[in-house]
N, C-alpha and C positions, 0 to 999 in steps of 0.2 A: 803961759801963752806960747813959750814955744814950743812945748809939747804939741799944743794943739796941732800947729803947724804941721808937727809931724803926721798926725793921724789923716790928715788930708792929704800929704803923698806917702801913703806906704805903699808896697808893692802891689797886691790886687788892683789898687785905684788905677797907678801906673800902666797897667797889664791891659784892663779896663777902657783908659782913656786911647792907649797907643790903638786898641783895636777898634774902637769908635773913631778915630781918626783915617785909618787905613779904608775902613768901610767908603769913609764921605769921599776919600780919593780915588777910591774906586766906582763908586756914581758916577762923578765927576766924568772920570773916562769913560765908563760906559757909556754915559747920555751923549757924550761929544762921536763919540762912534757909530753910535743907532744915525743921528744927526748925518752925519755923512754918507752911513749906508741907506737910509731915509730916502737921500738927493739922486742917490744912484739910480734905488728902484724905483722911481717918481719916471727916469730918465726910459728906465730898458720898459716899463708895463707902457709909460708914453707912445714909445716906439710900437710897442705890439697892438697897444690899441688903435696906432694910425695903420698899421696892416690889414689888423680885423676888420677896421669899418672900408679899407680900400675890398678887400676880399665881396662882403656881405654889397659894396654899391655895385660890383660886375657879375654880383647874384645876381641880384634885383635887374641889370640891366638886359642881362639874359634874360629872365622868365618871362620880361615883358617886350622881350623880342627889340630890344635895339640894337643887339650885338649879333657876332658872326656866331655862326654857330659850332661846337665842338669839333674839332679837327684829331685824329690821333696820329699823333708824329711815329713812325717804325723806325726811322733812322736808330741804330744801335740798339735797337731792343726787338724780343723774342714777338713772335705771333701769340698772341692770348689765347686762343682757340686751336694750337697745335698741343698734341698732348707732349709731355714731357720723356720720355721714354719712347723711343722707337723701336719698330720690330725690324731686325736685322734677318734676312733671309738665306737660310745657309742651302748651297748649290753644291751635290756632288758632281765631282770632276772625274768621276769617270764613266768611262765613256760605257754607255748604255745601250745593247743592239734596241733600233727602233723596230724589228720586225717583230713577229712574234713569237715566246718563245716554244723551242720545239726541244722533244725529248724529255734528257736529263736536265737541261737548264729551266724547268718549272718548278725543279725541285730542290731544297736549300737543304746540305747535309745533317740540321737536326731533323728532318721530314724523313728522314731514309734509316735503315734497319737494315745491317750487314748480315746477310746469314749464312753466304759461304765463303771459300777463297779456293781458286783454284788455280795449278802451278800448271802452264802448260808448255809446250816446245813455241810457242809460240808469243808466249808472255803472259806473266799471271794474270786471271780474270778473279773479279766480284760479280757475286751478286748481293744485291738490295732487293729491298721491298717498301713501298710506302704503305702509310697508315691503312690502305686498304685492304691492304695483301697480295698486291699486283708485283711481279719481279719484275726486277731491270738485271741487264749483264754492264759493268763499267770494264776499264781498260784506263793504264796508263794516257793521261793525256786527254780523258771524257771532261768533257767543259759538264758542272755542277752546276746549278743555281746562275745568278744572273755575273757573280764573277768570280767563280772557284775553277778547278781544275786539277781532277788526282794527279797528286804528284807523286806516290809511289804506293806500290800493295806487296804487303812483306804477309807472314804466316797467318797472323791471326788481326792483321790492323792495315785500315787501309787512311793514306793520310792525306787529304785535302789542301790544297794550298791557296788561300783565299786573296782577293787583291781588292787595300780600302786606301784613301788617300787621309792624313791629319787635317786636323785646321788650318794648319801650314800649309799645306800645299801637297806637303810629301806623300809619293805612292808606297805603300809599307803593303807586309804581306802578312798573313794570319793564318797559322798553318791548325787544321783542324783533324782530329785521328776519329776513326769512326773502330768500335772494337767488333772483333766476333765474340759472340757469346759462346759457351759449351754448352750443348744441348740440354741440359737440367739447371741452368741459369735463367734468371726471368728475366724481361726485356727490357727497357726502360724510358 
């Protein structure tokens, strides 16, 4: 008989029962858990659904015209119907003759075609030609385009001195060389 005894707790059975035990304590917890998370969410859907049905009865009161009607508050917020991106309009700031122009200020030194130079007693001269084939004479000091002005004519290059302002503000200068060709050189 007391063998037998034995055979009722040997290990497997032990192993067996400890984890049949463990399980039911862990029900236990869990059912007592759900139970109280249960209570919770009974409490927070409670709450939303005394919202929803406030919401849905100042529907209803709306459609059938007992209430005021929609108002849009702007305080602290954008216009709805403004686009989001503005166009910024950029102004040159230099000063631009309003008359009209005359000469060489109609014409903007990539328009012009140097084809001579000439050193005189009295100060070296250019000539140019526009796209037409019509010549001009320049001279140190011939206002160009709308705001150049040669600033100097050396043997074979005559050099432009241009005036732009940045986006800053600042008036900066843009010196431009116009070349002579050699007579078997093609134009460009």
């Amino acid at each position: 008989m007391y063998t037998h005894r034995r055979d009722i707790f040997s290990a497997p059975r032990k192993v067996f029962f400890c984890v049949v035990l463990l399980l039911a304590v862990f029900l236990v917890l869990t059912g007592a858990q759900a139970n109280e998370s249960a209570e919770n969410t009974d409490a927070s859907s409670q709450q939303a659904q005394e919202q929803y049905s406030l919401k849905v009865r100042e529907l209803i009161q709306f459609l059938e015209g007992r209430s005021d009607s929609f108002v849009y508050d702007r305080v602290g917020r954008s216009d709805p119907f403004m686009p989001f991106i503005k166009e910024k309009v950029v102004t040159s700031d230099l000063e631009v003759p309003e008359q009209e122009l005359m000469g060489m200020q109609k014409f903007e030194p990539g328009q012009l075609t140097l084809v001579a130079i000439v050193i005189t007693e009295g100060g070296p001269l250019a000539m140019v030609e526009d796209s037409v084939g019509r010549g001009y004479t320049i001279r140190n000091g011939t206002e160009i385009g709308r705001a150049g002005v040669v600033d100097s004519i050396a043997n074979n290059t005559v050099v432009i001195k241009q005036r732009y302002k940045t986006t800053a503000g600042e008036e900066r200068y843009k010196f431009v060389e116009m070349l002579l060709k050699k007579e078997g050189e093609k134009q460009q």
